[in-house]
Structures are given as structure tokens and as C-alpha cells.
C-alpha positions in Angstrom: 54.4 133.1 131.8 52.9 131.6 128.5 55.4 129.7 126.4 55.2 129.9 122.5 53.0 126.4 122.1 50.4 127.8 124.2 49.8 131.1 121.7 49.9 128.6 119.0 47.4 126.4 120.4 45.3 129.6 120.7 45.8 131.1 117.3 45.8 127.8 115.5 42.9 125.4 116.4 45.2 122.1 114.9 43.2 118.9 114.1 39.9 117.0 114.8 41.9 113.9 116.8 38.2 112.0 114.4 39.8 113.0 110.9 43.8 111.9 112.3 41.3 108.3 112.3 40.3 108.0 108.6 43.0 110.3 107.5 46.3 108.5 105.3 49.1 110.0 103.2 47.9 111.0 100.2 51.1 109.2 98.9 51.4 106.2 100.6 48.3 105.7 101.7 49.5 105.2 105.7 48.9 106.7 108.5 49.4 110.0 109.5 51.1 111.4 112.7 50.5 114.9 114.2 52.8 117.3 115.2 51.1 120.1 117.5 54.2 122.4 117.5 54.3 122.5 113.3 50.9 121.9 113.1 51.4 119.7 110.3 50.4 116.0 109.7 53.7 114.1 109.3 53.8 111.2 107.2 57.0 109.3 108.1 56.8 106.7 105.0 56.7 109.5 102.7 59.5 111.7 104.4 56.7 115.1 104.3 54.9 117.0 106.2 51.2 118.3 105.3 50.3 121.9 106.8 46.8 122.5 108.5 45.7 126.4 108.0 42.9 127.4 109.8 41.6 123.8 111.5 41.8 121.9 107.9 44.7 119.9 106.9 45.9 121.2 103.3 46.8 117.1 101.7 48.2 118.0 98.5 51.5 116.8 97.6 52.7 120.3 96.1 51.9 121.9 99.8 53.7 119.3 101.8 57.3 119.7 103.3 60.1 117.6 102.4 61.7 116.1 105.3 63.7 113.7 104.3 62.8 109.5 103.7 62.9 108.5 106.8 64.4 104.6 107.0 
């Protein structure tokens, strides 16, 4: 029995773990953290979350997801 991360996985090929190295928040400028099961790269400084479609990580601030300043 497959659980919904594994169709994801397969459907969505997520990140090079190389570019999450020399990758930073296009509005901070720190580092990024990826979530596999939003496929997004989550930038905790900034409080957003920067989608990945199709393998490339979409940085611009106007794609990102608020989700909320965290401390």
C-alpha cells in the first residue's frame, strides 16, 4: 500500500540536495530548509515558503507562501 509522499516523490522529482548547498533566501540571504512533503524550500527567517515545479525551485518573492515570521 503506497502512501501519498511516495506518488509525490514520483510525480515531483524535488531538489538537487548540491543546489539546497549554494542556495539562500532570496530575502534574507540564509539558508534554506527543504520540505519533501510541500516540496518547497522553507526559509524560516523570512516566514515563506519557495515552491519547486518540475525539479527547479521557483525563488521569487511574489511565488513564495507566507507562513508566518517565525521567532
Amino acid at each position: 500500500m503506497a502512501d501519498k509522499t511516495d506518488t509525490t516523490t514520483e510525480t515531483d522529482p524535488g531538489v538537487d540536495p548540491r543546489l539546497l548547498e549554494v542556495l539562500v533566501c532570496p530575502v534574507t540571504r540564509t539558508a534554506l530548509t527543504y520540505d519533501r512533503e510541500a516540496n518547497e524550500l522553507v526559509s524560516k527567517a523570512a516566514g515563506l515558503a519557495f515552491p519547486i515545479r518540475n525539479g527547479v525551485p521557483v525563488m521569487l518573492r511574489d511565488e513564495a507562501r507566507d507562513i508566518g515570521v517565525s521567532q
